[in-house]
C-alpha positions as CSV (number, residue, x, y, z in Angstrom):
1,X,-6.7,10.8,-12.5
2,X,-6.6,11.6,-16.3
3,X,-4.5,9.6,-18.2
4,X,-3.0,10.3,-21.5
5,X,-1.3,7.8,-23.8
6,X,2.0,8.0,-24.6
7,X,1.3,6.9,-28.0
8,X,-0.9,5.0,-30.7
9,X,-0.5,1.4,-30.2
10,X,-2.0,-1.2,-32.0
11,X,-4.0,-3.3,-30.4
12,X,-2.2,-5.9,-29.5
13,X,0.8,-4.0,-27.5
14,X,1.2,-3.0,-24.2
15,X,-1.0,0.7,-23.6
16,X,1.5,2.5,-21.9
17,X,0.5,5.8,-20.1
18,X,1.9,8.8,-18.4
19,X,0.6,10.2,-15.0
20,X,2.1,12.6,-12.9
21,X,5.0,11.6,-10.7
22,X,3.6,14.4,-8.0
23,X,7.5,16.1,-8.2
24,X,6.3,18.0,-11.2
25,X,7.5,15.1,-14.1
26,X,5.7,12.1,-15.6
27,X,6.0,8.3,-14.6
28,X,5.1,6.2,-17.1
29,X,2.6,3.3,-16.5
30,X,0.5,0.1,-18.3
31,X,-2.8,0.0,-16.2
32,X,-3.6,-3.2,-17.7
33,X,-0.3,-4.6,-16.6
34,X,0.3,-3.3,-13.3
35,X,-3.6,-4.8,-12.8
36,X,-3.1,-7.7,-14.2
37,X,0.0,-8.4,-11.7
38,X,-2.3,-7.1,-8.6
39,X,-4.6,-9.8,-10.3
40,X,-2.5,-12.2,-10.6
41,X,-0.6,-12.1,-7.2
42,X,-4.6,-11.6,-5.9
43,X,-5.6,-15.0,-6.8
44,X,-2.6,-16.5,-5.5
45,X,-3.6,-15.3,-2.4
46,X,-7.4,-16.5,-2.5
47,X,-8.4,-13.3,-3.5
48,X,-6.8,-11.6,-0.2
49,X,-4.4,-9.3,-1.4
50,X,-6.7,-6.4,-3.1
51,X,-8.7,-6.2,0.6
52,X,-5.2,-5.7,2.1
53,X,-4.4,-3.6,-0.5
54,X,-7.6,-1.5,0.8
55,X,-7.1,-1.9,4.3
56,X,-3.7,0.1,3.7
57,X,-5.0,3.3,1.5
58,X,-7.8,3.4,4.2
59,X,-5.1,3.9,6.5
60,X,-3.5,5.9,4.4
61,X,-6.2,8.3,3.6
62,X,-8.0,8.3,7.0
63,X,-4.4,9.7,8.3
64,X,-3.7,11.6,5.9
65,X,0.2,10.1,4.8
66,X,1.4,11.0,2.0
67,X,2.5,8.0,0.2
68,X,1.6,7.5,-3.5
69,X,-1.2,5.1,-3.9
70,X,0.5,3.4,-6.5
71,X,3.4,2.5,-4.6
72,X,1.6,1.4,-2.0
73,X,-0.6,-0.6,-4.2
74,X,2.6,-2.6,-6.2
75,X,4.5,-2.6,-2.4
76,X,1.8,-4.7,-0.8
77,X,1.1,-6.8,-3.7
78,X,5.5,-7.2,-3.5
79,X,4.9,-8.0,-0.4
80,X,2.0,-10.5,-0.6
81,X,3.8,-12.3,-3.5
82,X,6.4,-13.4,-1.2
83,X,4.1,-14.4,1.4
84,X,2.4,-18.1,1.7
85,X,-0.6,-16.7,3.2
86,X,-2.5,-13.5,4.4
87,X,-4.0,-13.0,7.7
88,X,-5.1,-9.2,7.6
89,X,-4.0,-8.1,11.6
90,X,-0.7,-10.1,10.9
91,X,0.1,-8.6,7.6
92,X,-1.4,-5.0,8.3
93,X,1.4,-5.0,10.9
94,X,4.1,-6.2,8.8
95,X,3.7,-4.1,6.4
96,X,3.2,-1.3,8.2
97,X,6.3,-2.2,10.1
98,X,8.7,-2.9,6.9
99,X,7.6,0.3,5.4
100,X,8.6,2.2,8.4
101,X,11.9,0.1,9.2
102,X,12.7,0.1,5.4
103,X,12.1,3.6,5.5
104,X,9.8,3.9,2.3
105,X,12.2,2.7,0.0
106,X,12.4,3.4,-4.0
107,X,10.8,0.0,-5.6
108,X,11.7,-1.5,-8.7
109,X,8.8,-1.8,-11.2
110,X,7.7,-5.1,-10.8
111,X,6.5,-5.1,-14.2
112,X,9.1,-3.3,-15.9
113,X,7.5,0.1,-17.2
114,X,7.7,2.7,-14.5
115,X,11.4,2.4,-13.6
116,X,11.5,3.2,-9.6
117,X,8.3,3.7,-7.8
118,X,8.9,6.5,-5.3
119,X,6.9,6.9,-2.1
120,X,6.7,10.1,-1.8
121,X,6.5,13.6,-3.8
122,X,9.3,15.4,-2.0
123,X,11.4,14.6,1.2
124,X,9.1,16.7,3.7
125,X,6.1,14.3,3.0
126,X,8.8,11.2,3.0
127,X,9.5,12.2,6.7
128,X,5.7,13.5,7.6
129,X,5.0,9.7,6.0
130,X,7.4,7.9,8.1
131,X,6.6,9.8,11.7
132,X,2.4,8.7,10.7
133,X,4.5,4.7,9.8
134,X,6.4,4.5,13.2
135,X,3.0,5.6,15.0
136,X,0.7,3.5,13.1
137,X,3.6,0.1,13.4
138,X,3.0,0.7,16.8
139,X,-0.6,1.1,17.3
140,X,-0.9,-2.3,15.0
141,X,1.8,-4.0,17.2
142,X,-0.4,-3.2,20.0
143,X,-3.4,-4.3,18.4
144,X,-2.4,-7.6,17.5
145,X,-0.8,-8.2,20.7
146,X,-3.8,-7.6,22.6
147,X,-5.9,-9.7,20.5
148,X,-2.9,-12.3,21.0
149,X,-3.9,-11.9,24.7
150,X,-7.7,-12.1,24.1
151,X,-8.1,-8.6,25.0
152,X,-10.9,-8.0,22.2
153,X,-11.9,-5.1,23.1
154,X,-8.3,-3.6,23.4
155,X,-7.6,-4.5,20.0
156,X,-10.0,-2.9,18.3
157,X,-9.6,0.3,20.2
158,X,-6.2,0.3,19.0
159,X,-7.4,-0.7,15.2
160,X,-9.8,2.1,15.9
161,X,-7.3,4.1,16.4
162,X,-4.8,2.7,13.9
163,X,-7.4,3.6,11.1
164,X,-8.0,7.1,12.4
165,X,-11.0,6.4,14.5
166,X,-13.1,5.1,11.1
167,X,-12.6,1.5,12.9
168,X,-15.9,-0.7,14.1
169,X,-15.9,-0.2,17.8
170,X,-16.7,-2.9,20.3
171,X,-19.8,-4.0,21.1
């Protein structure tokens, strides 16, 4: 995505950018910042958090939701930042689930430059996103259920189909 700056800064402030908002405006951002956060948060975690972070565009993109990639990138690191560890089925699930029971809500800018982070670019893909949420909550509930239940096999069919058949098969 091209980014332009907003202005000239000096090199020792904060480079703040604009990118499209997808609703026909501009949201402005600080790459470094936000990154440095995901970084931060990241090592926290023992370097968990940016795999999880991947694990949930994957899903994203190989179901085609459409949810911004940056809110889901600063809601899972939210997320993770309040969590003592990360155990990928287990949090896959939960956040999965949150975002469908919170029903992709507006986020505050953890860092303070974008304002609110909205999910979606209009309310159509909001509800498209949340119908592919509640499906996906539910395929990872049953996923982690049947590995609960040693059923190996059954969870990663239903990972396989969680992550729109682009999932490692059994044996």
């Amino acid at each position: 995505m091209n980014r332009t700056p907003l202005t000239e800064c000096p090199p020792t402030a904060i480079p703040l950018y604009e990118i499209a908002d997808s609703k026909g405006g501009w949201l402005e951002t600080s790459p470094p910042l936000h990154n440095e956060y995901v970084r931060v948060v990241d090592e926290r975690r023992q370097g968990r958090v940016k795999p999880l972070i991947r694990l949930i565009k994957a899903w994203k993109f190989f179901n085609s939701a459409p949810i911004q990639s940056f809110y889901l990138e600063m809601y899972v690191t939210k997320y993770a930042s309040d969590e003592n560890a990360i155990i990928y089925p287990i949090d896959v699930r939960n956040i999965l689930e949150n975002l469908a029971i919170e029903c992709l809500p507006t986020l505050v800018d953890p860092m303070g430059i974008s304002g609110s982070i909205e999910p979606c670019s209009s309310i159509s893909n909001q509800s498209d996103a949340l119908s592919r949420l509640r499906t996906a909550a539910d395929r990872a509930q049953k996923a982690t259920s049947a590995e609960y239940q040693g059923n190996i096999r059954g969870a990663l069919g239903w990972w396989n189909e969680l992550f729109g058949s682009q999932f490692p098969l059994y044996g």
